[in-house]
ROMAR-118917 format. One record per residue (C-alpha): residue number from 1; residue in one letter; x, y, z. Coordinates in steps of 0.02 Angstrom, whole numbers. Example, Ala and Ser with C-alpha at 12.3 -4.5 7.8 and 13.67 -1.06 7.14 Angstrom:
2
seq/type/X/Y/Z
1/A/615/-225/390
2/S/684/-53/357
% end
This chain:
313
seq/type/X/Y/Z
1/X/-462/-513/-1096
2/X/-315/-523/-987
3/X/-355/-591/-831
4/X/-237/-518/-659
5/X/-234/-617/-492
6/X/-216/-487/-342
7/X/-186/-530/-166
8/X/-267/-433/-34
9/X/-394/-377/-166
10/X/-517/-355/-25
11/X/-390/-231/87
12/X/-395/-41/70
13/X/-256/-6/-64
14/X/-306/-206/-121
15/X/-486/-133/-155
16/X/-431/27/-283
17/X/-286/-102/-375
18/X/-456/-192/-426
19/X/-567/-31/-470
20/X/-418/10/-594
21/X/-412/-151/-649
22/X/-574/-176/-684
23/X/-602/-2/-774
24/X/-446/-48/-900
25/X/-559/-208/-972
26/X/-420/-328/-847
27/X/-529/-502/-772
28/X/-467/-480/-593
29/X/-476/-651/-491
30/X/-432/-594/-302
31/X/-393/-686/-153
32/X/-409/-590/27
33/X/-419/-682/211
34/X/-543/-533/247
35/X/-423/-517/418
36/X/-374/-329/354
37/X/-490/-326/200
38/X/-659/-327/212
39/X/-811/-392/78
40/X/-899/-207/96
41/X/-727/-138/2
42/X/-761/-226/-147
43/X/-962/-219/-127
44/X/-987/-120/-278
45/X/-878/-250/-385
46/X/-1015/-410/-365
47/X/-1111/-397/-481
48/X/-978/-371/-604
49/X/-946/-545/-708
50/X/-758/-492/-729
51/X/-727/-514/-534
52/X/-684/-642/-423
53/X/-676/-626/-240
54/X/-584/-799/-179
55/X/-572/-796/19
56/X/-398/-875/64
57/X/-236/-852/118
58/X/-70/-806/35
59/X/18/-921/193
60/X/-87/-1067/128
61/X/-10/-1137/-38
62/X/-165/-1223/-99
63/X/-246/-1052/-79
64/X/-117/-969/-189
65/X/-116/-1113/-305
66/X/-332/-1102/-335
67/X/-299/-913/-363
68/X/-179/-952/-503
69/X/-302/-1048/-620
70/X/-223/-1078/-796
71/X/-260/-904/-888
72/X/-175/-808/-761
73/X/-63/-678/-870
74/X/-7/-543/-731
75/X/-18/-552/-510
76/X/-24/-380/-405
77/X/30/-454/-233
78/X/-32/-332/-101
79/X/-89/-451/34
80/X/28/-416/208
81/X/7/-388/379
82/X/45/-198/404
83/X/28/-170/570
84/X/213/-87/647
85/X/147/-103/844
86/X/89/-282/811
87/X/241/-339/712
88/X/347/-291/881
89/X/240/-379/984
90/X/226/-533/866
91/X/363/-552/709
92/X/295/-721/671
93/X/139/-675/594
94/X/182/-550/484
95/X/349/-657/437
96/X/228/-770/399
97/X/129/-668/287
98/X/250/-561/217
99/X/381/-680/195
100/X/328/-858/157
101/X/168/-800/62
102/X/272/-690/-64
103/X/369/-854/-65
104/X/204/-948/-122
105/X/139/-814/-213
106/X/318/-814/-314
107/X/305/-999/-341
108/X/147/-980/-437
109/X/197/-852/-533
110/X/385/-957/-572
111/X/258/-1116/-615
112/X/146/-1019/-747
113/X/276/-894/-800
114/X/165/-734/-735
115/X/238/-573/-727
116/X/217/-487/-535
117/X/200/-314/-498
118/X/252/-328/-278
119/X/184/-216/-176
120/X/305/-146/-45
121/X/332/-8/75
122/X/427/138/85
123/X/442/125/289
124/X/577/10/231
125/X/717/153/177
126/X/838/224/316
127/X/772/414/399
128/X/816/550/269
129/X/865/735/283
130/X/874/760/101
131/X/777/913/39
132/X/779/803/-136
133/X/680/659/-72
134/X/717/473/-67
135/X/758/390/-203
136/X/761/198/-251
137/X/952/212/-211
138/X/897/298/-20
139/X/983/165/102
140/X/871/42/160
141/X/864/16/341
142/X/682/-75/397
143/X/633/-8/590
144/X/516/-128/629
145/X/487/-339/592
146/X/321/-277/459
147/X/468/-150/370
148/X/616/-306/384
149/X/497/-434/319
150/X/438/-304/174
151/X/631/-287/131
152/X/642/-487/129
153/X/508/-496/33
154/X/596/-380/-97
155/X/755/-469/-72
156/X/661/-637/-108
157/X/562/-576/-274
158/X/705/-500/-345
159/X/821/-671/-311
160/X/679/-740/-429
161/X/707/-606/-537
162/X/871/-635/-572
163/X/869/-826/-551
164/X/719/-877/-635
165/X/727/-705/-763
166/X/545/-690/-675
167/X/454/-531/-747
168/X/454/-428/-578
169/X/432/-250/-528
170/X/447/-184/-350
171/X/335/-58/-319
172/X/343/34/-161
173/X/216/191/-133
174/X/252/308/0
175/X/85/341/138
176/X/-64/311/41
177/X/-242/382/92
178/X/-427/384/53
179/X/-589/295/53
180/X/-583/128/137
181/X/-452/174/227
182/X/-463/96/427
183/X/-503/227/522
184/X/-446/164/705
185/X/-246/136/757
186/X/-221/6/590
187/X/-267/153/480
188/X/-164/309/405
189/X/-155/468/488
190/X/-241/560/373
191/X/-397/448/409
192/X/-389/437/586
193/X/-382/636/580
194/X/-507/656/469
195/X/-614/531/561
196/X/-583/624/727
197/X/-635/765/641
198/X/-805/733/591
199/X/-819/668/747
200/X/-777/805/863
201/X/-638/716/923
202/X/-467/804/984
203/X/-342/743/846
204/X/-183/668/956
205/X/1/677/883
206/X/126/563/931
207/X/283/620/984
208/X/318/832/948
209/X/241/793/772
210/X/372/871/668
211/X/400/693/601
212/X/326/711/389
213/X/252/618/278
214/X/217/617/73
215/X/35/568/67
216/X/-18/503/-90
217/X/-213/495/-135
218/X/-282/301/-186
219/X/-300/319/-359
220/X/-155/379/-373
221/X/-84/254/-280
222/X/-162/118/-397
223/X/-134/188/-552
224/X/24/174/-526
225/X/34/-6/-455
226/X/-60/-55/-620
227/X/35/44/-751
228/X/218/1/-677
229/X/150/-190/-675
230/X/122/-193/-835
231/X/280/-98/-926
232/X/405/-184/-990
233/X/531/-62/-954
234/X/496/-71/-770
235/X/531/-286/-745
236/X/678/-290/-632
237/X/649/-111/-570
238/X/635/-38/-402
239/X/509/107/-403
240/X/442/221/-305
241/X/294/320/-278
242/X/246/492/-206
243/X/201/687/-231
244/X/373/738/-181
245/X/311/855/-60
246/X/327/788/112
247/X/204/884/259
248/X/245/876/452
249/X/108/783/556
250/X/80/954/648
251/X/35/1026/496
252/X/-78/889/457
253/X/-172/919/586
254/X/-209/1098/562
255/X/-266/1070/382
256/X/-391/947/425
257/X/-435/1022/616
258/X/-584/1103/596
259/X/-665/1264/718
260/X/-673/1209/883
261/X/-565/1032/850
262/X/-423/1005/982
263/X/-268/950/955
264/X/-140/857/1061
265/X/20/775/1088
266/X/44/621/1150
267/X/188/483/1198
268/X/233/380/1029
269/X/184/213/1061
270/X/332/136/965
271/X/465/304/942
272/X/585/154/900
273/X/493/134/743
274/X/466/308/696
275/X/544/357/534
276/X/548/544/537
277/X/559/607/380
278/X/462/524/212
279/X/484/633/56
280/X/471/529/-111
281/X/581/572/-257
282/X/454/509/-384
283/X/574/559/-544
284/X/592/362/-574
285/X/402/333/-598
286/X/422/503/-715
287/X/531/471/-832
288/X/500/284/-857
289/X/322/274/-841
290/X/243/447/-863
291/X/159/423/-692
292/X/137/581/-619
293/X/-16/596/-458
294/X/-180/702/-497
295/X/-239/726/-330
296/X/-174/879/-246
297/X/-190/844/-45
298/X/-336/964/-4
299/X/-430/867/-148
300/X/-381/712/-73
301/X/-420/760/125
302/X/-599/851/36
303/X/-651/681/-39
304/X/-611/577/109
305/X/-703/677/212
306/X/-851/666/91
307/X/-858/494/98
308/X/-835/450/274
309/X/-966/595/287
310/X/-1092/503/160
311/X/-1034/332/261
312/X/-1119/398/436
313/X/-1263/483/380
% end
């Protein structure tokens, strides 16, 4: 069996990559420093022989290097620091992370020849208008240090790419939710309001909320990260991944408000940051992998809210 290394298998996209994985027949050896990630994500993955939970750090190059045993055929490198607010408060750490781990994390796969499906963001592309969606043409123009060191990181993997003819695909999945998603300010929006929800809490918007986002449902999310990974047709690609139906943060919040649940606006904590309109144009992932996502959004906010409900009773 084809054994994958994945970084940040422990995080909340991380923790889905592996689920896929796993359910194809893959071995999946992952590494996680459990900063983001946590050990209950991938609780129901112990006592599976084909897994491999290694606790280290993609900034540490011995770390990288034990992840990499010989037998390693394919790497999904998710691990990053993906916190906007922190990354203006501190660019070193998630330069750090984002930047000289991918460089480690490149190195290994350059030493053993090992294809790499990278993980990046779509907070990287410029604000769009287009009723058409973004493309993987969109201008890219990163708001934040986490979105510049996500574009570096890109920049960096595809020098390797064309230098070292390193199999490489760039993935980058517009604003992914669902179970095991963080729940407090380091989570998506759609948890956090869901969250609220159950909780009786008033759901607060930042900014006048007309601000939208393409939310794409985990497994869609990782079925995607796996199949692109491991198409030949994709190395050297830049793809992208979405519904291709963008929703405003106001509307969000009435969707997932339920009787009696307030909702507010409040002062954007970093409005410099803010990119204020995400729509994917997903025809890429189409046409040259068949990937098309399953989960409608009212599925996706129905079985969150299961599962966070099943979580606190």
């Amino acid at each position: 069996m084809t054994t994958v290394a994945v970084t940040g298998a422990a995080g909340f996209i991380g923790r889905w990559v592996v689920n896929e994985l796993l359910d194809r027949g893959y071995t999946v050896r992952g590494l996680d420093n459990l900063s983001n990630g946590s050990t209950e994500n991938v609780r129901e993955f112990e006592a599976n022989s084909e897994f491999t939970l290694i606790e280290g750090d993609v900034r540490n190059k011995s770390d990288v290097e034990t992840l990499f045993e010989p037998g390693v055929e394919a790497c999904l490198h998710l691990a990053a620091e993906i916190d906007v607010q922190e990354s203006l408060d501190d660019p070193g750490s998630h330069f750090e992370t984002n930047v000289v781990g991918t460089y480690h994390v490149l190195e290994a796969c350059r030493k053993q020849d090992v294809r790499l499906g990278l993980v990046g963001t779509c907070m990287i592309y410029d604000m769009a208008d287009s009723e058409s969606g973004i493309n993987e043409a969109h201008p890219v123009q990163p708001a934040s240090p986490y979105a510049g060191t996500k574009a570096a990181a890109e920049n960096l993997a595809e020098s390797y790419y064309q230098g070292y003819d390193l199999p490489i695909t760039i993935l980058r999945p517009f604003n992914t939710y669902g179970p095991y998603q963080k729940t407090g300010m380091a989570g998506g929006v759609v948890s956090i309001f869901v969250d609220r929800d159950i909780e009786g809490k008033t759901l607060k918007i930042f900014g006048d909320g007309t601000q939208t986002r393409d939310l794409l449902y985990a497994t869609d999310c990782a079925r995607f990260i796996v199949d692109a990974t491991f198409n030949d047709e994709a190395i050297g690609e830049v793809i992208n991944a979405g519904t291709g139906t963008d929703i405003s943060i106001n509307e969000l919040a009435e969707i997932i408000a339920s009787d009696g649940t307030e909702i507010e606006h409040v002062n954007h904590h970093h409005p410099q940051s803010e990119v204020q309109k995400l729509r994917c144009d997903p025809s890429k992932a189409e046409e040259l992998l068949g990937w098309t996502p399953t989960v409608t959004l009212e599925e996706g906010v129905d079985r969150l809210r299961t599962w966070l409900e099943d979580r606190k009773s």
